[in-house]
KETORDO-263781 format. One record per residue (C-alpha): residue number from 0; residue in three letters; x, y, z. Coordinates in Angstrom, 3 decimals, m for minus. Layout:
residues N
NODE,NUM,ALA,X,Y,Z
...
END
This chain:
residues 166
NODE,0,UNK,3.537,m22.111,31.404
NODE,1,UNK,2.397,m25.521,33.379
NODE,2,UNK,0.029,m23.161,35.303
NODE,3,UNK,m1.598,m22.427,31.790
NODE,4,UNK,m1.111,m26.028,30.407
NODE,5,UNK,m3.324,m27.366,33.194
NODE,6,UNK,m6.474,m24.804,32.785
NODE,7,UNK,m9.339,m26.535,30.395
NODE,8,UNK,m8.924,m25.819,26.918
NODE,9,UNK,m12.080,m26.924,24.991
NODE,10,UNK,m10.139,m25.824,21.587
NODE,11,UNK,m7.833,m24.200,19.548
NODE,12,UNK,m6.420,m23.900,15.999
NODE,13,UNK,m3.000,m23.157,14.446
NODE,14,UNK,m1.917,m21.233,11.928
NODE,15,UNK,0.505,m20.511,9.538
NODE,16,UNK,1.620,m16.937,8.315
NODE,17,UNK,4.616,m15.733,6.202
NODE,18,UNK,6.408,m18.461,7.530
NODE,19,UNK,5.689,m18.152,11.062
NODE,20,UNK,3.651,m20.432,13.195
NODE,21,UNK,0.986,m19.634,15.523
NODE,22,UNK,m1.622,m21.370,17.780
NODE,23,UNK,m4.678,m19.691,19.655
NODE,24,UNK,m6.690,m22.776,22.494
NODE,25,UNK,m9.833,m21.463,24.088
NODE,26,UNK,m11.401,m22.226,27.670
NODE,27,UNK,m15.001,m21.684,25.445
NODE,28,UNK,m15.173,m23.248,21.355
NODE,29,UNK,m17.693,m20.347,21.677
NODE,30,UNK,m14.607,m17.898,21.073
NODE,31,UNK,m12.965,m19.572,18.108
NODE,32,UNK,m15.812,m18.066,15.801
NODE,33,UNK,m15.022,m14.164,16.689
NODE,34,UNK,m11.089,m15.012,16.633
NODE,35,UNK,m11.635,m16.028,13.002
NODE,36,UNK,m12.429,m12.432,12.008
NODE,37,UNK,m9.960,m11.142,13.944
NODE,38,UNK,m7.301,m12.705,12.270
NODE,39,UNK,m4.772,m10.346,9.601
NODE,40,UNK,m4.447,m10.810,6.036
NODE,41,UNK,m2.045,m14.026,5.047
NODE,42,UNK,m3.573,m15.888,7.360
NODE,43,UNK,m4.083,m19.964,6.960
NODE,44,UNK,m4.823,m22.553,9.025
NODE,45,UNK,m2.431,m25.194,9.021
NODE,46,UNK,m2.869,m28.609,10.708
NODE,47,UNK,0.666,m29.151,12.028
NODE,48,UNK,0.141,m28.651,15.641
NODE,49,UNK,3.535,m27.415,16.249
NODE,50,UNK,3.493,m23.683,16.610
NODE,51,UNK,5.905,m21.068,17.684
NODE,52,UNK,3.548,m18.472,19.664
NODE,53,UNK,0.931,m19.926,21.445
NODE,54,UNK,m2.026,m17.702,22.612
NODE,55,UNK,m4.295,m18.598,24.953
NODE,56,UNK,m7.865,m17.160,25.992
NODE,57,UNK,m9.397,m17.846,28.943
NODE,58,UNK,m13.173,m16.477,28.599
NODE,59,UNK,m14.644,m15.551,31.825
NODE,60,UNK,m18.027,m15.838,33.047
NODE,61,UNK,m20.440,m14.278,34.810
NODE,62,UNK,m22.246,m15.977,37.941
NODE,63,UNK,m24.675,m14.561,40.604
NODE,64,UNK,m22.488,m13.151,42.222
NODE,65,UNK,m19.011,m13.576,41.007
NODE,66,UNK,m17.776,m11.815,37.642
NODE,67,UNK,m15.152,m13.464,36.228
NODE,68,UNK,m12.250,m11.735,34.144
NODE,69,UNK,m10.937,m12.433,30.561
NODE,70,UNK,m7.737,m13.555,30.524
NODE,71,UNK,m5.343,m13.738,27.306
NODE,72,UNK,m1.354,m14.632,27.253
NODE,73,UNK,1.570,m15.295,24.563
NODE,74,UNK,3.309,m17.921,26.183
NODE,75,UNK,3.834,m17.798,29.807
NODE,76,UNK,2.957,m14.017,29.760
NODE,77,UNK,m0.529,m12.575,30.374
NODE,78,UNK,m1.115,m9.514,27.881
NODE,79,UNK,m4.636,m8.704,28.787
NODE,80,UNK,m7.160,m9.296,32.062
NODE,81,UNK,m10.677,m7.359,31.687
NODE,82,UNK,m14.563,m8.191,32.354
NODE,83,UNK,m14.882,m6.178,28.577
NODE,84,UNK,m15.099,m8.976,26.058
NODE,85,UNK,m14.795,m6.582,23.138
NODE,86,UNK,m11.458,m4.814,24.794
NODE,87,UNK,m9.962,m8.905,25.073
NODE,88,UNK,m10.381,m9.646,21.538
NODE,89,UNK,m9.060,m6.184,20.194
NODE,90,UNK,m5.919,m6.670,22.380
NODE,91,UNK,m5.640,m9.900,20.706
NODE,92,UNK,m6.202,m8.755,17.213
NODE,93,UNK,m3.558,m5.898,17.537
NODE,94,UNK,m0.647,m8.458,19.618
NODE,95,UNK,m1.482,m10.756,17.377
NODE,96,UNK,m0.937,m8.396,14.025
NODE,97,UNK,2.177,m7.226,15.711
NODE,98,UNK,3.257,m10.450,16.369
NODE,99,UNK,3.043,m11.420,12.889
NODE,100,UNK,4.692,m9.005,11.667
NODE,101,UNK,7.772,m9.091,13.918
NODE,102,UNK,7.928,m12.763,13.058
NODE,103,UNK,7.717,m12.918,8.945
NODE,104,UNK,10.439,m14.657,7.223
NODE,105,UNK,9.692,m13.758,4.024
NODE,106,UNK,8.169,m10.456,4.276
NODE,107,UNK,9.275,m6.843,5.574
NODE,108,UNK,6.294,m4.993,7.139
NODE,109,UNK,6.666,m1.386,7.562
NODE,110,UNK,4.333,0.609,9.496
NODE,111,UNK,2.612,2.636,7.127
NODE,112,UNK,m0.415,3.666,5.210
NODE,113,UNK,m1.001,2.359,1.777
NODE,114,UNK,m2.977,3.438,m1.001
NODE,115,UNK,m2.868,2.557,m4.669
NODE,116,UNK,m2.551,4.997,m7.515
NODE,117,UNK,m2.565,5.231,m11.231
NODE,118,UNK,m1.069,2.224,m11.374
NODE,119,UNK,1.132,2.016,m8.995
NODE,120,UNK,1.128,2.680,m4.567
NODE,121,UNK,1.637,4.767,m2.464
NODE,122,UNK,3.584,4.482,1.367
NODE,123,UNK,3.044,6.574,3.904
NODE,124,UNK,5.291,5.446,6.961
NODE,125,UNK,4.752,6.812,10.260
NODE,126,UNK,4.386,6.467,14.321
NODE,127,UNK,1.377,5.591,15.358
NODE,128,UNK,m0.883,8.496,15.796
NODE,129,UNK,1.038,10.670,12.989
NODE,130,UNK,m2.191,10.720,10.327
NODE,131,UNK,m1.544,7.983,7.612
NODE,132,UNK,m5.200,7.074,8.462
NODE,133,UNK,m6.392,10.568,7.819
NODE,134,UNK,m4.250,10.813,4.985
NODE,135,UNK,m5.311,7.526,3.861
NODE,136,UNK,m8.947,8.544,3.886
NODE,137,UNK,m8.226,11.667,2.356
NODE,138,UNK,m6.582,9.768,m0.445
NODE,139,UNK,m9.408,7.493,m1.540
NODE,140,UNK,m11.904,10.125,m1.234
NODE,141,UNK,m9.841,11.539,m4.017
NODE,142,UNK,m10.049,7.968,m6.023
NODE,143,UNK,m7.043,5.941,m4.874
NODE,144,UNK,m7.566,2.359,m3.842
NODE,145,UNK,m7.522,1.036,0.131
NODE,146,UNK,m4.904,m1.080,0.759
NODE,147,UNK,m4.051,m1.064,4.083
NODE,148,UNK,m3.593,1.920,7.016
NODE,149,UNK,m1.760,m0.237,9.016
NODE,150,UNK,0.707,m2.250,8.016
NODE,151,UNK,2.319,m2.076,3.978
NODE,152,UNK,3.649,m5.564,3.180
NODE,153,UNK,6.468,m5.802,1.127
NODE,154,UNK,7.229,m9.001,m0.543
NODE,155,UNK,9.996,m7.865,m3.559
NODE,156,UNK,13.110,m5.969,m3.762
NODE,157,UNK,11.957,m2.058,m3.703
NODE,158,UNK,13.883,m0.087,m6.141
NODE,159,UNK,16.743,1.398,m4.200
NODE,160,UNK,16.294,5.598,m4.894
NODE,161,UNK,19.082,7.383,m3.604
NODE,162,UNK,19.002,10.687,m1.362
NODE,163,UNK,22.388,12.039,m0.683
NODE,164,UNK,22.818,14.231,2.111
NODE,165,UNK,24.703,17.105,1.824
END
């Protein structure tokens, strides 16, 4: 991590969501305005500076001759290296959903589909790749209500229903 403490960071910002502390520093304050839309629902700024996860984002550049790579890390651990801006900042947007999720303290987050319905929602749980999107879609073109085909965020105590196996 001293490596990555010493590059030049021209700014950052930290974060606070569902209990769970997070900072982002930039080589380029250029960055900070395309991380801002990146960032998942539940989301605030905070000023404390202490954070648990610390991202950084090294933006590269391109010279005459020399193109330099995008870097990004969690920590001490580089997650990402590419000359494609737009592949950088969608491998930050998905760690950094993930990482979220896996560190709520007052939230479960189940990886599902949700849509609401007369009233009430609808999960659809499932591996990545399975079709909640598609199902999702197919939903709302039949009038439900988008909530989310990624993550369903659940906040009270879901009404245990129970399924006895033979």
């Amino acid at each position: 991590m001293q490596k990555i403490d010493r590059l030049g960071w021209a700014g950052g910002m930290a974060m606070a969501a569902y209990g769970h502390r997070i900072g982002i520093r930039v080589s380029e304050t250029s960055a900070l305005a395309r991380i801002a839309g990146l960032l998942p629902p539940g989301v605030k700024p905070t000023a404390r500076p202490q954070v648990e996860c610390l991202y950084s984002l090294v933006v590269g550049s391109s010279g005459r001759k020399v193109r330099r790579f995008h870097l990004l890390y969690r920590g001490a651990e580089r997650i990402a290296r590419t000359h494609d801006s737009d592949e950088l900042y969608q491998i930050l947007e998905s760690d950094l959903r993930l990482h979220v999720a896996e560190g709520a303290r007052s939230r479960v987050f189940v990886h599902a589909g949700v849509v609401g319905w007369r009233g009430g929602a609808i999960l659809l749980p499932g591996r990545s790749l399975a079709g909640k999107s598609t199902l999702v879609d197919a939903l709302i073109r039949a009038g439900a209500t988008y909530y989310s085909d990624e993550y369903a965020v659940l906040d009270a105590p879901v009404e245990r229903i129970p399924s006895p196996k033979p």
